[in-house]
C-alpha positions in Angstrom: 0.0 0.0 0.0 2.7 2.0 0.5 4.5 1.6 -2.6 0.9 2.6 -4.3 0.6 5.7 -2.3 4.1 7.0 -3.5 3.5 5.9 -6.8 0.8 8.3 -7.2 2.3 10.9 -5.1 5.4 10.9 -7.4 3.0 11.9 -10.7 3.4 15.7 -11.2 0.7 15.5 -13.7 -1.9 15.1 -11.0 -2.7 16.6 -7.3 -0.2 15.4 -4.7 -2.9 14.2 -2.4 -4.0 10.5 -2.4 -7.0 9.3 -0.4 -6.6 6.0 1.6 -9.9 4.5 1.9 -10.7 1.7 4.7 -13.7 1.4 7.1 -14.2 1.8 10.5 -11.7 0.2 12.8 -9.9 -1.7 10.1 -6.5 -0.4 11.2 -5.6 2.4 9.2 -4.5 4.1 12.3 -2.1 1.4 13.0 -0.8 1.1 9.8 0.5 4.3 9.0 2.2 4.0 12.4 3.8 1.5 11.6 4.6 1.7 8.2 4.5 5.4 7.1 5.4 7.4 10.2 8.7 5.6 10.4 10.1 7.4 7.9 11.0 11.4 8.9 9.7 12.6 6.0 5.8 11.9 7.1 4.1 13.4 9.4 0.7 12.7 11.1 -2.4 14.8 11.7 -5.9 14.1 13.5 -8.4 16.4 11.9 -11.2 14.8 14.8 -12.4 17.8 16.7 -11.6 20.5 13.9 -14.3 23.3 14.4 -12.5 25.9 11.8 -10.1 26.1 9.0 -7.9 28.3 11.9 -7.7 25.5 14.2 -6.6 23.2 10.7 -3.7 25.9 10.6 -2.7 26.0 14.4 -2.3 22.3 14.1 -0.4 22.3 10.7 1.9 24.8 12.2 2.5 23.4 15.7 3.2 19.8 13.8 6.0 20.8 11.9 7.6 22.9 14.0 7.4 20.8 17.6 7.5 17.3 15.7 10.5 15.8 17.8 11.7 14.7 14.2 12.6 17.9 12.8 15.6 18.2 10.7 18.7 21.3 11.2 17.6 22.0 7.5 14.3 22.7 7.9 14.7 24.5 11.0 18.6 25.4 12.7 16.4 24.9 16.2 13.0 25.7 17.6 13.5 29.1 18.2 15.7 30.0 15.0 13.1 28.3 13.0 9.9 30.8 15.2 12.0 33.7 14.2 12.2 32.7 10.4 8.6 32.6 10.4 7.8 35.6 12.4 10.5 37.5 10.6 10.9 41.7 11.9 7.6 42.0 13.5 7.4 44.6 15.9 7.2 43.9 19.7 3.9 42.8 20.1 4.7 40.1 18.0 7.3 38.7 20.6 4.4 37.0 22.3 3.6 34.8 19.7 7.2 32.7 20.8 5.7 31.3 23.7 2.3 31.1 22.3 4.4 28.5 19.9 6.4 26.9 22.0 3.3 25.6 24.4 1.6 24.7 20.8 -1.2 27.6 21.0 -0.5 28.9 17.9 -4.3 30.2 17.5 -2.7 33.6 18.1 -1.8 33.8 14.5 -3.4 35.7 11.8 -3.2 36.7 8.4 0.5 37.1 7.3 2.1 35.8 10.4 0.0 32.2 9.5 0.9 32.8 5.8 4.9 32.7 6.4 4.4 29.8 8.8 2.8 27.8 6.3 4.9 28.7 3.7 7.1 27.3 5.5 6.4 23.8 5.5 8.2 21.8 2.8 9.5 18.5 2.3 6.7 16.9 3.9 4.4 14.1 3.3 1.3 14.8 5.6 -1.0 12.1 6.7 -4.7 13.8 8.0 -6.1 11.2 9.7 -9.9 10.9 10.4 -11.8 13.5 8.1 -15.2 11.6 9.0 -15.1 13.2 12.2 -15.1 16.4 11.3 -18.5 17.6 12.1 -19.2 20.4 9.7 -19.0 19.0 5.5 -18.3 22.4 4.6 -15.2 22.3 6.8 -13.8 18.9 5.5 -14.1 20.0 1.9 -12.5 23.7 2.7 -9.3 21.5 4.3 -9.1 19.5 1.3 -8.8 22.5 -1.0 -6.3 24.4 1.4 -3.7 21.4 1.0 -4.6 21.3 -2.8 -3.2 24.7 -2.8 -0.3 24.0 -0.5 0.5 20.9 -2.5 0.9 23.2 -5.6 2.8 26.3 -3.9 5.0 25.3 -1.3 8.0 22.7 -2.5 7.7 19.4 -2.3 4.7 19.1 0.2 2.4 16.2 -0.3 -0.7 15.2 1.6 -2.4 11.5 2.5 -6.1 11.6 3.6 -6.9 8.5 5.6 -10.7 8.3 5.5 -13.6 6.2 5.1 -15.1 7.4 1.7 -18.8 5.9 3.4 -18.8 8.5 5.7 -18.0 11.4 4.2 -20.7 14.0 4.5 -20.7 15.4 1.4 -23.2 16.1 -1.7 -21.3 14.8 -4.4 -18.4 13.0 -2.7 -17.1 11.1 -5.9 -16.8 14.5 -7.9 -15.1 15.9 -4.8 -12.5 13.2 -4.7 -11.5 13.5 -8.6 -11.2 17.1 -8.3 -8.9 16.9 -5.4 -7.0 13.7 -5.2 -4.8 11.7 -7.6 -6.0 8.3 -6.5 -7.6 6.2 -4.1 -5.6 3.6 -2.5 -7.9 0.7 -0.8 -6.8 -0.1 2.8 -6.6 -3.4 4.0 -4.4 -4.8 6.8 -2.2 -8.0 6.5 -3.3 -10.8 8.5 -0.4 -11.3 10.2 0.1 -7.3 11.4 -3.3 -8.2 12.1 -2.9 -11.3 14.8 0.1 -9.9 15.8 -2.2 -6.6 17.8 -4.5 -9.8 18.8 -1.5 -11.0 20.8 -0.6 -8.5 22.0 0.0 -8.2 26.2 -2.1 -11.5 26.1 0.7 -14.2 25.7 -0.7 -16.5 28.0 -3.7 -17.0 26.4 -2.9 -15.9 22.6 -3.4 -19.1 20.5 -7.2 -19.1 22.3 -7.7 -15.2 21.3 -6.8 -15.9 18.2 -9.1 -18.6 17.6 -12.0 -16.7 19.2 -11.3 -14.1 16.7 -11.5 -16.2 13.9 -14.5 -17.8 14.8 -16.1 -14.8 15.4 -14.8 -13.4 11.9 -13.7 -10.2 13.5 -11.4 -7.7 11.9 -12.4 -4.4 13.5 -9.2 -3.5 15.3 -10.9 -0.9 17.2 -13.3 -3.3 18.7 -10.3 -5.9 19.0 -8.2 -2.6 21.1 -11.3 -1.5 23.3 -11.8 -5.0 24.4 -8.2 -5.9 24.8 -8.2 -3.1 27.3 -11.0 -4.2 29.1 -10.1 -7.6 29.5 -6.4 -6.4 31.1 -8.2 -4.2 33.4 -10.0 -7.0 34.4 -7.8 -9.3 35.6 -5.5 -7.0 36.6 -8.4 -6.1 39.0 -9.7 -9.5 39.6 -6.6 -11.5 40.2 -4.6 -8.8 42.9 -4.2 -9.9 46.3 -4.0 -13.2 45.9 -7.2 -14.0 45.3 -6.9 -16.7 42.5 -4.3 -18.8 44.6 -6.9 -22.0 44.6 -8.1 -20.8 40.9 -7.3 -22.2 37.4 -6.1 -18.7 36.1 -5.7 -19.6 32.8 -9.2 -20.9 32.4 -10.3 -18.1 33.8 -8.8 -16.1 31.6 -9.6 -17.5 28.0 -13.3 -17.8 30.0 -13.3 -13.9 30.0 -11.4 -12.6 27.2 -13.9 -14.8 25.1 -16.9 -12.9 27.0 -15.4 -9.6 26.8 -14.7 -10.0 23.2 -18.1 -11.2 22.1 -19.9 -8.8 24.0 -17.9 -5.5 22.5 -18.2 -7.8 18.8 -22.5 -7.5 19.7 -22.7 -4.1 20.8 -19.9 -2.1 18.2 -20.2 -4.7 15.2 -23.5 -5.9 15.1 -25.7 -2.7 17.4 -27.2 -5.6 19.6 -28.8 -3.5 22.8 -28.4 -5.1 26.3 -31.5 -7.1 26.6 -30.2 -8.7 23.0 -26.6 -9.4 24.5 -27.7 -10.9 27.7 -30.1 -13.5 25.8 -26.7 -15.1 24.2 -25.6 -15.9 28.4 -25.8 -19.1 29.7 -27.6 -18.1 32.8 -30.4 -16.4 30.6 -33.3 -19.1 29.8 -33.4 -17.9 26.2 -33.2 -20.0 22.8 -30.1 -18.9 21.5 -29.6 -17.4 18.5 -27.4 -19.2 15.6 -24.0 -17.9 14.8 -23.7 -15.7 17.0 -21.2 -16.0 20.3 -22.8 -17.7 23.5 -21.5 -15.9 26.3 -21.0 -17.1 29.8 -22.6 -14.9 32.3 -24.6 -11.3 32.0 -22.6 -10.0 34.7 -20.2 -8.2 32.4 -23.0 -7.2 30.0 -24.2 -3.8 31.9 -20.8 -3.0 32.6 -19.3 -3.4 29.2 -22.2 -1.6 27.7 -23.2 1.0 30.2 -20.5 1.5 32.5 -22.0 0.3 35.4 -20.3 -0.7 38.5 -18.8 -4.8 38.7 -18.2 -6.3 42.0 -14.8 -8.7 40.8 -15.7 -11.3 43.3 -18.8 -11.8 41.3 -16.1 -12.5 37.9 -13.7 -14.8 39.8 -16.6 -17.1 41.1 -18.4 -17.0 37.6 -15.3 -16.9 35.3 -12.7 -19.1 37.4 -12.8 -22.4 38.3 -11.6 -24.0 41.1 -8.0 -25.6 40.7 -7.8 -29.5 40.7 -5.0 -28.6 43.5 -8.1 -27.7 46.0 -10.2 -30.6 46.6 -9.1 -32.8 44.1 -6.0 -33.1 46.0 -7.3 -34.4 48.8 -9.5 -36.9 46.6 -5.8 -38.3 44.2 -3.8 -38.3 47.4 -5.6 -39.6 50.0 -5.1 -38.3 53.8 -1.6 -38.6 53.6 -1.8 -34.8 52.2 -3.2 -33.3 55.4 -0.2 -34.8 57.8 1.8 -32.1 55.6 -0.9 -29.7 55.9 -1.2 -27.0 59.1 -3.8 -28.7 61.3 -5.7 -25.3 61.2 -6.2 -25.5 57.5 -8.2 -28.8 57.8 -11.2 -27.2 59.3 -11.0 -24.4 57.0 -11.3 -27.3 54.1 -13.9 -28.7 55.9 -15.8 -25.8 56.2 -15.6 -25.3 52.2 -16.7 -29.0 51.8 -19.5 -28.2 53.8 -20.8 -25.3 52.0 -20.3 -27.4 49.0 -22.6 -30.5 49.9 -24.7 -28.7 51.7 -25.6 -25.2 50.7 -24.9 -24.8 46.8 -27.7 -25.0 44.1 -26.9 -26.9 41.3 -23.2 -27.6 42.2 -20.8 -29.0 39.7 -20.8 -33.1 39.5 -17.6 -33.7 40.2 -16.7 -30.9 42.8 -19.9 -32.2 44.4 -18.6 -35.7 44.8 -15.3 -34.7 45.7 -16.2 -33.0 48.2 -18.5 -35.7 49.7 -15.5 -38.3 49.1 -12.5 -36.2 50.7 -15.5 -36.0 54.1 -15.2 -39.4 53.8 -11.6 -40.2 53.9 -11.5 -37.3 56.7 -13.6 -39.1 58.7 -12.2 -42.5 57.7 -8.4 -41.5 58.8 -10.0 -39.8 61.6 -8.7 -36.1 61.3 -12.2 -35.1 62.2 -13.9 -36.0 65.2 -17.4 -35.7 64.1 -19.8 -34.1 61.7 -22.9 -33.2 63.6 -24.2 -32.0 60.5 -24.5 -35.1 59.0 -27.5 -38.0 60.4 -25.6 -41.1 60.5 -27.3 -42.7 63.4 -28.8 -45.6 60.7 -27.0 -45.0 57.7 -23.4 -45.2 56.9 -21.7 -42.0 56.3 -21.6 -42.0 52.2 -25.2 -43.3 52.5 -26.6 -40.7 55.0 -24.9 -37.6 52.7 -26.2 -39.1 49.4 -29.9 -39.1 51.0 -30.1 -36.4 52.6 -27.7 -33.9 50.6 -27.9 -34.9 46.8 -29.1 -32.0 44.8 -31.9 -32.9 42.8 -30.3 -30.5 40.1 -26.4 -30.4 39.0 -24.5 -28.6 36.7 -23.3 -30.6 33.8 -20.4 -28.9 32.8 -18.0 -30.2 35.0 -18.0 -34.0 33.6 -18.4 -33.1 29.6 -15.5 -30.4 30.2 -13.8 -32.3 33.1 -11.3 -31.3 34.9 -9.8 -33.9 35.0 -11.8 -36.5 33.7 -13.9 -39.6 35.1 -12.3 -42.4 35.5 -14.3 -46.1 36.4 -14.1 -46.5 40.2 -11.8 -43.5 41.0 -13.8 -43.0 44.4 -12.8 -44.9 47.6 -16.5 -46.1 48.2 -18.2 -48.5 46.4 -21.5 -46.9 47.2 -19.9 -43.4 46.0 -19.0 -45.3 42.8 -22.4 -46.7 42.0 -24.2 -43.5 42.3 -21.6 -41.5 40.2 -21.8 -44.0 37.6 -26.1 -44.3 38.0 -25.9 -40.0 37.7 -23.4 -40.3 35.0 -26.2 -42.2 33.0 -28.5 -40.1 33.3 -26.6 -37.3 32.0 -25.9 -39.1 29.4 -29.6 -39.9 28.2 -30.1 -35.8 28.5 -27.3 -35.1 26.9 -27.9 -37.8 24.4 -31.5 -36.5 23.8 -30.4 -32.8 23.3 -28.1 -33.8 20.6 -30.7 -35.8 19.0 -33.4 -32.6 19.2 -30.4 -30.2 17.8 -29.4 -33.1 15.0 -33.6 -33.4 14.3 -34.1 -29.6 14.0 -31.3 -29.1 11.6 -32.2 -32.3 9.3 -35.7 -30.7 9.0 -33.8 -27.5 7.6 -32.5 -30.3 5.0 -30.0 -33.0 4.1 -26.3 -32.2 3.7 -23.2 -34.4 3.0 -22.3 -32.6 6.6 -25.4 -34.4 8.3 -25.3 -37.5 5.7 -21.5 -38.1 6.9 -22.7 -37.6 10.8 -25.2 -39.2 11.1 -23.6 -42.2 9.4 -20.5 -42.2 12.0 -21.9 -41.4 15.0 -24.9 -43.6 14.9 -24.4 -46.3 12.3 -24.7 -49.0 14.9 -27.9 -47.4 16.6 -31.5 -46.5 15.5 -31.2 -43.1 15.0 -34.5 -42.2 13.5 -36.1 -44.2 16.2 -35.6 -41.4 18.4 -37.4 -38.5 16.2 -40.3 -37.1 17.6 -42.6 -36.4 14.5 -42.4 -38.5 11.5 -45.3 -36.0 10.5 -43.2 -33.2 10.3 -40.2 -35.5 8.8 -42.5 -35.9 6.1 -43.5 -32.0 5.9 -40.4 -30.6 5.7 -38.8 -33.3 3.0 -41.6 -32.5 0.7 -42.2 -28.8 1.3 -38.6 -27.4 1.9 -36.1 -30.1 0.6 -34.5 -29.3 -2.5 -34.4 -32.0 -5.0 -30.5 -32.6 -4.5 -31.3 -33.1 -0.7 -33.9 -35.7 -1.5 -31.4 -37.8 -3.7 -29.0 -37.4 -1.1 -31.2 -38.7 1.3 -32.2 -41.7 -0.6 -28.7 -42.5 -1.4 -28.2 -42.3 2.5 -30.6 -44.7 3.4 -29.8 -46.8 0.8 -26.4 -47.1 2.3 -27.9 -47.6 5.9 -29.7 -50.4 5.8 -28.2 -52.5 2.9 -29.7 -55.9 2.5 -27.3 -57.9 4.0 -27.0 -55.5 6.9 -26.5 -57.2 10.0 -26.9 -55.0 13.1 -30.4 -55.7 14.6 -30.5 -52.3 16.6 -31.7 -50.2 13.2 -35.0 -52.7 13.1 -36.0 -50.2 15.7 -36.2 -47.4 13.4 -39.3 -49.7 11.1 -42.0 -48.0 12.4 -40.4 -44.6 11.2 -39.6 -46.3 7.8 -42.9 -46.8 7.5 -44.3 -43.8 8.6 -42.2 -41.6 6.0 -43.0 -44.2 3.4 -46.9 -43.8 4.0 -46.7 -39.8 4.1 -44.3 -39.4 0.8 -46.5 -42.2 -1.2 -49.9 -39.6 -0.2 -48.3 -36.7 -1.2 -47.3 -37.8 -4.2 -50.3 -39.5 -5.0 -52.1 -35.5 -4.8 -49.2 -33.4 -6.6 -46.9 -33.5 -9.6 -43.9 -32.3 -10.9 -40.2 -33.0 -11.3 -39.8 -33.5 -7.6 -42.2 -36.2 -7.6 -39.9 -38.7 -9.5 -37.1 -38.4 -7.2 -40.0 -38.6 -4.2 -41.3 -41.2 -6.0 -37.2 -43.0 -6.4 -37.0 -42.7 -2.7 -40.2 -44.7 -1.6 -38.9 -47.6 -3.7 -35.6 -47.4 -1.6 -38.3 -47.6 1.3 -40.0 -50.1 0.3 -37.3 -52.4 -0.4 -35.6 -51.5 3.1 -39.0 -51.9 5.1 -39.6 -55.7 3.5 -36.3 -56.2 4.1 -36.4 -55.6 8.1 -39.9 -57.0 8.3 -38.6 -60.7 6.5 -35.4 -59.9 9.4 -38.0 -59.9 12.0 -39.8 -63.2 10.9 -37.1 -64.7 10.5 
């Protein structure tokens, strides 16, 4: 880009202004930082704020003559170079040194701005952020000053870094050819790009990287404004010690992904709070699809309307506890607390308390370890006796796991897993059984929400995605067997497949239950068969069309699978 820009700055034939056009927060800024204000001979100008074309020349002036990069040529030193431009005026002009020298050169008028200006030579001049000017008439009255300062003064060249979208003008492409040689289109290099996203976040960069990419986002202001929120946070957050039982790291990727998606809603796609907060876990809300599912709404208000955050509130719902808390106890038995100050034991016990007794909808696995490290506390006898807990006709696992089960846990923990489930890793049997009996039953919800999510998008239509899923991952089960409304099965292949999808799907089935197929568990799925062969063979009974052969193609497939299973049942 820079090679483009001096290109056409170098044709004498045309105005020696070039407009870099990029959109909002796509890093032009950054860029010409780093890649055109390296070089002396540029300098850089904001034009946000500009109320009049005086203010334009108090900045021009005080640029030039106070950029730290000045060369002896242009200007022997600061005050040499003052009384070149001021020249012999009388004593009241004497003023207008210091007036310079603290960069309020407002003070000058007429002549005395004239020979400062003229002044300016060997300069290429980046004006950053025309957009912002506020009155149109203003912009367009800057752009023909440097026109005319490009042609006068030696050697003086100007870039306008803009986006053309938002340019307030009437005729904004006649403006542009009047005034400008070209239009160079900005667009950052990936890597300059990943290299902002990581930034002060080395811990966690791979992960910010890949939350950008998923989210597809590009804006480097929204990236920069986040960023900054997200180190504020946990420098906040994680002072006095207070994560020295926490898994910082998860913590962290947990809130930099939050903070993230939450600026991405508000700034990229103008989602209002109540819009945001139904993406959060803790909202009961349908989410939406493709868009980022955030974790909590706790940081919602405050990202978006500045409202106070209490940090104890982000460490409890951003990091989780370390393995190194309980689980230690669990893995390494009561040997652990001999090195441990007896003081500390009642302060764990206290935690395990609160954990089995008081928490709603605890994690699985903390909840268990906690009930198993009671256990081996009690076992080895550091504990005396637990008041709290009715053992007088149960045993101890057996009196917690009546009286203190939640009826309601949070799943997370064994589908994320700290550190994973392994068969019998408890020191009770009766601990075990139960674990495994609750792990079942997670299992069957979790194996019936994927089932409703896989159902929903099949009625969408067939893919190769879906064909090649649904082969894999249930191949040796009824799959089918499980939908809720052949009905609807039927509605949506007719209505809303496209007649690829249908000869996908025959070709699927075809391939599912081949003749000599041997796995008894898909005869479950006959009674759908049969059901989506009755439905398609009435609809096409009452319409025609193209459509209808293929429909027609795929009840013959049916047919021949559904004697097939029924002769397999007989038999």
């Amino acid at each position: 880009m820079k090679d483009k820009i001096e290109y056409l700055l170098k044709d004498d034939s045309m105005p020696k202004m070039v407009l870099l056009n990029g959109a909002w927060g796509s890093g032009k800024t950054f860029w010409i930082e780093n890649n055109l204000l390296t070089d002396d001979e540029y300098l850089y100008l904001s034009l946000n704020g500009l109320g009049s074309i005086d203010d334009f020349y108090s900045n021009l002036i005080s640029k030039f003559f106070f950029n730290k990069n000045i060369k002896v040529e242009d200007s022997s030193s600061f005050l040499d170079g003052l009384q070149n431009v001021l020249g012999n005026f009388n004593q009241e002009n004497k003023g207008l040194i210091s007036g310079l020298i603290s960069g309020l050169v407002s003070g000058f008028k007429g002549a005395a701005v004239a020979k400062a200006v003229s002044s300016i030579k060997n300069r290429i001049i980046v004006l950053d952020d025309v957009e912002r000017i506020v009155k149109p008439n203003l912009a367009k009255e800057i752009m023909g000053v440097c026109q005319s300062l490009s042609q006068k003064n030696d050697k003086l060249k100007f870039i306008f870094a803009t986006n053309v979208n938002e340019l307030k003008f009437e005729n904004t492409h006649a403006l542009i050819e009047k005034n400008f040689s070209g239009t160079v289109e900005f667009e950052i290099n990936e890597d300059d790009f990943f290299q902002i996203v990581k930034e002060n976040i080395a811990d966690i960069a791979t992960y910010g990287v890949e939350v950008l990419n998923k989210l597809e986002l590009r804006n480097i202001r929204i990236l920069k404004r986040a960023k900054s929120k997200y180190l504020s946070l946990i420098e906040e957050v994680e002072k006095d010690n207070s994560t020295n039982n926490l898994d910082v790291i998860k913590g962290r990727k947990s809130l930099f992904k939050d903070v993230v998606s939450i600026y991405y809603m508000q700034m990229d796609i103008g989602f209002d709070i109540d819009k945001i907060k139904s993406q959060a876990r803790d909202m009961v809300t349908e989410s939406q699809p493709n868009l980022p599912e955030i974790e909590s709404t706790i940081l919602v208000e405050h990202i978006v309307s500045s409202k106070s955050l209490e940090f104890e509130d982000v460490l409890k719902s951003y990091y989780p506890v370390k393995v190194l808390t309980f689980d230690l106890l669990l893995s390494r038995g009561a040997k652990v607390l001999t090195e441990i100050d007896e003081a500390q034991i009642y302060e764990y016990l206290q935690s395990l308390k609160s954990i089995i007794t008081n928490e709603e909808n605890p994690e699985l696995l903390r909840w268990f370890y906690a009930v198993d490290v009671i256990y081996e506390l009690d076992k080895y006898k550091f504990i005396e006796e637990l008041a709290w807990i009715p053992t007088t006709e149960s045993s101890l696992v057996e009196s917690i796991l009546k009286n203190y089960q939640p009826n309601v846990f949070d799943t997370s923990a064994p589908m994320n897993g700290r550190r994973g489930y392994r068969t019998g890793q408890f020191y009770s049997e009766e601990l075990n059984q139960k674990f495994e009996s609750v792990l079942d039953e997670l299992k069957e919800v979790k194996q019936g929400e994927k089932i409703k999510y896989l159902e929903d998008e099949i009625l969408k239509g067939w893919t190769s995605d879906l064909d090649s899923k649904v082969y894999k991952e249930y191949r040796a089960a009824s799959f089918f067997s499980l939908f809720q409304n052949s009905n609807k099965f039927v509605q949506a292949l007719t209505e809303d497949w496209s007649i690829q999808q249908v000869n996908l799907f025959r070709s699927f089935v075809e391939d599912r239950y081949k003749v000599d197929f041997n796995n008894s568990s898909l005869i479950e799925e006959l009674s759908f068969l049969v059901n989506i062969q009755k439905g398609l063979f009435e609809y096409t009974q009452q319409k025609c069309g193209l459509k209808i052969g293929f429909l027609n193609q795929l009840i013959e497939s049916l047919n021949l699978i559904i004697n097939t299973m029924e002769n397999s049942q007989k038999d």
